[in-house]
C-alpha angles and dihedrals in degrees: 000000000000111000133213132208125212110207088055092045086054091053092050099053093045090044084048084052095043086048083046096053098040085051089051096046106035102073086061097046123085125185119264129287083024116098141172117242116220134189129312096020087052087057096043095046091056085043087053093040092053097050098052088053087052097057092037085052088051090059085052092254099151117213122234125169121226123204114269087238137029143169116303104234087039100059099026095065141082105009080356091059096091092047093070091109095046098061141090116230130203133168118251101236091204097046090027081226129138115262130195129197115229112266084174136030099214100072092055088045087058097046085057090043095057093039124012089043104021095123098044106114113271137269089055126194125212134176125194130181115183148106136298134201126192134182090247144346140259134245092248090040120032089174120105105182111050139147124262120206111173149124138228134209113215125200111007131108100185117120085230091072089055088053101051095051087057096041087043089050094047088056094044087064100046098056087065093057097267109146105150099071140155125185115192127211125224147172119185089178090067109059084031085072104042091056094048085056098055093069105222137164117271092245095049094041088049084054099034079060094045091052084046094057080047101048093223108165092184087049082056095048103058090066082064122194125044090357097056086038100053102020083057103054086037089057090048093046078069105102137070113000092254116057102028082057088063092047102052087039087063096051126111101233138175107264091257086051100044086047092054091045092047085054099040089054089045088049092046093049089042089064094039100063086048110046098007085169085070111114095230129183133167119209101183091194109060115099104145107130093009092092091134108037123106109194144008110006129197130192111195115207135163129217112267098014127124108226137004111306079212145310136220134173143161121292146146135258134185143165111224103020100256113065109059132198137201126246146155135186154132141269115194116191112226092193083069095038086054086063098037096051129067113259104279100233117198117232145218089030107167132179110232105209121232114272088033106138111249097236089061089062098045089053088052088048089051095049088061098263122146104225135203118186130207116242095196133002124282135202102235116029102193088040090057088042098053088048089061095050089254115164093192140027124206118237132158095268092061130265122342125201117239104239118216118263109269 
C-alpha cells in the first residue's frame, strides 16, 4: 500500500500554485532600473528626442550612429576608461573578445572622432541620440537603461567653444518649452590642484575630498592652515556667476588653479554677454562625475525637476594613447526631460469609417492627419471614435469633431 503524506501533498500543491503564478507573471515583469515605454511617453520621448537633434543640426553638429555594443578595451578607455564599473560585459562568441555594452554615448563619439574621422577638417561637430544601459542606478536615477541625446565639439581649445556647447544646450532646451533653468559652472581641475599642492598624505587628501563633496566646512577646518584657508573661500565662492567670478578672481592660487579659474570666469562672462536671461551659477568645488574631464565643467537642472535634465564639460580623446586631442560637449538625459516637459500629444487624429475609400484616408494623411481607420463596421461611429482617442471623424460633409462623453 503506497502511502501519502499530507503535509507533502500540501507543499506540493502550494509549490505547483507558486510555479503557476511565476510563469503568469514573469513574462510582465522586467528587472529593475529596465522599464517598458508606453504610449504616449514613447511618442513624446521621440518628439523630445527630434527636436533636440534639430537644434543641435542648425549649429552644424552633424548626427552618426555608433553600435549599442562594442569591444571592451575599444569603448572603456580614454574618456571610457571610468566607466569600466558601469558597464555589461559579454563575450563575443566569433572573435572569443570581451564586449561591453555602452553605459555612455561620449566615448563612442571620441573613437569616431580619432579614426573614422580623423582626417575631416577640425573643429568637428557631432551630434548622437541612443540608448544607454548601466550595472545599476543611481539615487537621483534609479533608472539603468535611459536615452542619450547630445552633441560634442572636437579640436578646438578656445573658450568659445566652451562657451557654444552651454549656450547650445540652454536653447536646446528652450525650444522644448524649459524656462526655469539653471546651468552650473564647474572646474574639477581646479580644486583638484589646490589640493595636489597642499602636499598631503594620501589618507588625509582622500578625506579632505570627501569633506569637499560634502561641503563640510568643519570637515575642511580640521587640515588647518592653507587647506582651511583656501578650501574654505573656494566653497563660499559657490553661489550666482557674478559674484562668485569676482571672488575666485581675487584668490591667491597655485599657478594650475589660478589658470583654471582664470578659464572657467572667462567661460562664465563669455555666456553672459550672450544669454544674460540664463540662470548661471559656479560651484568651484564639484567634481563628482566629472572624473575625466580636464577643463570647464557644467551641470543643467530645472526647477522642480528630480535629477539633472544633462551635463557636459571639456575633455580629451585620442586614438592611440598618445596623441591627444581636445574636445568638449554635452549629454542630456531624455528619461528627466520626459519629467520636466509637458506630455507631447499628437494632433489632427481622425477616425476614417468602414467603407470609407482608401484615397479619402491618404489625402487626409498628406494633409498632416493622423488616421485611424475602422476594420469592421460599428454601431456608433462617434462612440467608436471617441474610444480610440479620435478628435475628429470623416463624413461627406467633410470632418466632425468628436464630442466628450456626457
Amino acid at each position: 500500500m503506497k502511502y501519502t503524506c499530507p503535509a507533502l501533498e500540501g507543499s506540493r500543491k502550494v509549490c505547483k500554485n507558486i510555479v503557476i503564478m511565476k510563469h503568469s507573471f514573469s513574462r510582465s515583469l522586467l528587472p529593475a532600473g529596465l522599464q517598458d515605454l508606453l504610449p504616449p511617453e514613447a511618442a513624446t520621448e521621440s518628439y523630445l528626442g527630434n527636436t533636440l537633434l534639430d537644434t543641435f543640426k542648425s549649429y552644424g553638429y552633424e548626427r552618426v550612429k555608433p553600435p549599442f555594443i562594442e569591444f571592451e578595451d575599444s569603448l572603456l578607455s580614454g574618456p571610457g576608461a571610468g566607466l569600466s564599473e558601469h558597464s555589461f560585459r559579454l563575450m563575443d562568441p566569433i572573435s572569443r573578445r570581451m564586449m561591453a555594452l555602452r553605459s555612455d554615448m561620449t566615448p563612442q563619439v571620441g573613437r569616431i572622432a580619432t579614426t573614422r574621422l580623423l582626417r575631416a577638417p577640425r573643429p568637428l561637430r557631432l551630434s548622437y541620440g541612443g540608448d544607454v544601459l548601466r550595472v545599476q542606478g543611481s539615487e537621483l536615477r534609479p533608472e539603468r537603461q535611459f536615452a542619450q541625446v547630445g552633441y560634442e565639439l572636437i579640436g578646438s581649445i578656445s573658450p568659445h567653444s566652451d562657451a557654444e556647447v552651454v549656450l547650445l544646450s540652454v536653447e536646446a532646451l528652450s525650444n522644448l518649452g524649459l524656462s526655469n533653468l539653471t546651468v552650473d559652472l564647474n572646474a574639477p581641475t581646479l580644486v583638484m590642484a589646490v589640493i595636489e599642492n597642499l602636499n598631503l598624505s594620501e589618507e588625509s587628501e582622500l578625506s579632505l575630498r570627501n569633506a569637499l563633496d560634502r561641503k563640510d566646512f568643519a570637515g575642511i577646518a580640521k587640515f588647518g592652515g592653507d587647506a582651511t584657508s583656501k578650501l574654505s573661500t573656494l566653497l563660499t565662492a559657490s553661489g550666482a556667476a557674478d559674484s562668485a567670478i569676482q571672488t575666485l578672481l581675487g584668490l591667491d592660487l597655485p599657478d594650475s588653479a589660478r589658470r583654471a579659474a582664470a578659464s572657467l570666469c572667462e567661460v562664465a562672462q563669455l555666456i553672459m554677454q550672450a544669454s544674460p536671461v540664463s540662470k548661471l551659477t559656479i560651484d568651484p568645488v564639484e567634481r563628482r562625475g566629472f572624473e575625466y574631464q580636464t577643463g570647464v565643467c557644467f551641470t543643467l537642472f530645472a526647477d522642480g525637476v528630480r535629477g539633472e535634465l544633462g551635463r557636459g564639460g571639456r575633455y580629451q580623446i585620442s586614438s592611440n594613447g598618445s596623441n591627444f586631442e581636445d574636445a568638449t560637449g554635452c549629454t542630456l538625459y531624455m528619461d528627466t526631460l520626459l519629467r520636466a516637459v509637458k506630455q507631447y500629444k499628437p494632433e489632427k487624429k481622425v477616425f476614417i469609417p468602414h467603407g470609407t475609400e482608401y484615397s479619402v484616408a491618404e489625402c487626409l494623411r498628406k494633409a498632416g492627419w493622423i488616421t485611424i481607420a475602422a476594420l469592421g463596421s460599428t454601431s456608433e461611429d462617434m462612440i467608436e471614435a471617441r474610444r480610440l482617442a479620435c478628435d475628429h471623424i470623416y463624413t461627406e460633409a467633410g470632418l466632425v469633431s468628436v464630442q466628450p462623453e456626457e
